[in-house]
C-alpha positions in Angstrom: 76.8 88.3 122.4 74.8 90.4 125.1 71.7 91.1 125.3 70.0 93.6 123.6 68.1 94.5 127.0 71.4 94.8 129.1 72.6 97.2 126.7 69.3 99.2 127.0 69.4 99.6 130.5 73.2 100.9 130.6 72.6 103.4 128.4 68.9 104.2 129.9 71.2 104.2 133.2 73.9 106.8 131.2 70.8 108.6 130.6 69.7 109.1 133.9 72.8 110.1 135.3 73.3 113.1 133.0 70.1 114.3 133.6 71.0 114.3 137.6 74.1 115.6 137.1 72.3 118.8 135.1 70.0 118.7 137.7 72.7 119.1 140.6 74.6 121.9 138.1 71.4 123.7 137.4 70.4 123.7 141.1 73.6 124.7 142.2 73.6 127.5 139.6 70.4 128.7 140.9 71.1 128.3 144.4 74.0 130.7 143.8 72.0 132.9 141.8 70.0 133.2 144.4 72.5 134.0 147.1 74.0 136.7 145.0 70.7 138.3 144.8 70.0 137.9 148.6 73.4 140.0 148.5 72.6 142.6 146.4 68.9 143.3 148.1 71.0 143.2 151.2 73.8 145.8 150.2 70.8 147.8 149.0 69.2 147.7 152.6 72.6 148.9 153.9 72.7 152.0 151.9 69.3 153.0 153.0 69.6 152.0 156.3 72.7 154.8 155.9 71.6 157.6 154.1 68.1 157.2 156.7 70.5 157.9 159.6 
C-alpha cells in the first residue's frame, strides 16, 4: 500500500502541470492575438500613409 501523501503530491503535481500547460496555451493565444492586431494597426497605417501621398 502507498502512501496517502505520495499519492497527494502526484496528483498536486498533475495539477500543476495543467495549469502551466493553460498557461503556455493562453499566452501563446494572446501573444498571437496580439501580433495580429499589431498587423491590422499596421495595414491601417499603410493605407493612410497611401491615400496621404
Amino acid at each position: 500500500m502507498s502512501d496517502p501523501d505520495d499519492a497527494f503530491f502526484e496528483q498536486l503535481g498533475h495539477l500543476v502541470d495543467a495549469v502551466q500547460d493553460g498557461r503556455a496555451a493562453t499566452d501563446a493565444a494572446s501573444y498571437d492575438d496580439a501580433s495580429r492586431r499589431a498587423g491590422d494597426v499596421a495595414a491601417a497605417l499603410r493605407e493612410v500613409d497611401h491615400e496621404g501621398s
